[in-house]
C-alpha positions as CSV (number, residue, x, y, z in Angstrom):
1,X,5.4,3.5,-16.1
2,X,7.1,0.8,-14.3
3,X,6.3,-0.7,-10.6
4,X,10.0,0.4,-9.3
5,X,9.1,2.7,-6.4
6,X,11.2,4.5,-4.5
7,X,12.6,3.4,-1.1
8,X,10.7,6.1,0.3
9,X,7.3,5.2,-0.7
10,X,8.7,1.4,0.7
11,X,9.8,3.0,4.2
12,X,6.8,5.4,4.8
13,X,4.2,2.5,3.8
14,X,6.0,0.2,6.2
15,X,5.9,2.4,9.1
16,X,2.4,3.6,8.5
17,X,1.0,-0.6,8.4
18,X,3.9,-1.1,11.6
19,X,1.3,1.7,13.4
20,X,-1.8,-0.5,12.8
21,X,-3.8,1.6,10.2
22,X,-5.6,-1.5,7.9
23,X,-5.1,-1.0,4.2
24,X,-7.4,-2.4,1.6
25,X,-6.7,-4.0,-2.3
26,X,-8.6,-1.3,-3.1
27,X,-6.5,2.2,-4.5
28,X,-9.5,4.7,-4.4
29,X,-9.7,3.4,-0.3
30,X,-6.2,3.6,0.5
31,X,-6.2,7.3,-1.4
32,X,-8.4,8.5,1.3
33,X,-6.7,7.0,4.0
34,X,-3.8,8.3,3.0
35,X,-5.3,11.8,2.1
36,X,-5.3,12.6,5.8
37,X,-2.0,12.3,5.9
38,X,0.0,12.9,3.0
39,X,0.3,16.7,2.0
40,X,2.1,16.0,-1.7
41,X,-1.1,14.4,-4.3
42,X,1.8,13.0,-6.0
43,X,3.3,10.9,-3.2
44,X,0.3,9.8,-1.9
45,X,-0.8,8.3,-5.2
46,X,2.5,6.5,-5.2
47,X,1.9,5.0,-2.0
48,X,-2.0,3.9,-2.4
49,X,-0.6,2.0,-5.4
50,X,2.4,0.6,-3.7
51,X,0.1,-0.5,-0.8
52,X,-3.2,-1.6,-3.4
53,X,-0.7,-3.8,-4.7
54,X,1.4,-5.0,-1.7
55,X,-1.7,-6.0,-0.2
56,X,-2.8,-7.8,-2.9
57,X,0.4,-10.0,-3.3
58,X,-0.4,-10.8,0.7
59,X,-4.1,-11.9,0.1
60,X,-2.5,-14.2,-2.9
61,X,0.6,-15.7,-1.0
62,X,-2.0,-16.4,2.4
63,X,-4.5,-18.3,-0.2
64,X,-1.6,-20.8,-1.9
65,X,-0.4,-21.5,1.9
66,X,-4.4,-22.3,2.5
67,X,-4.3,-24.4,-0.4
68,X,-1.4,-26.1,0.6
């Protein structure tokens, strides 16, 4: 499997984290966030991954500018 996602995963996570719900680095969390909202298993699992890792790249870019 590769990290392409679709720009539908993109779009949809960047409209959920525009409305203010906080997403963690953490998949199983952001799968049960996401549960209450997402009817397709498949989809939502594509977008707790895409937002696990997203988040993660932010944590990572804020700690080099800290360093700096």
């Amino acid at each position: 499997m590769g990290k392409i996602k679709s720009k539908q995963v993109k779009r949809a996570s960047k409209e959920l984290m525009e409305n203010g719900i906080e997403f963690y680095d953490d998949f199983g969390k952001n799968k049960r966030i996401l549960g209450q909202e997402m009817p397709s298993k498949k989809m939502r699992n594509k977008m707790a991954g895409y937002l696990t890792r997203f988040t993660n790249q932010k944590q990572k870019e804020a700690e080099l500018l800290k360093v700096e």
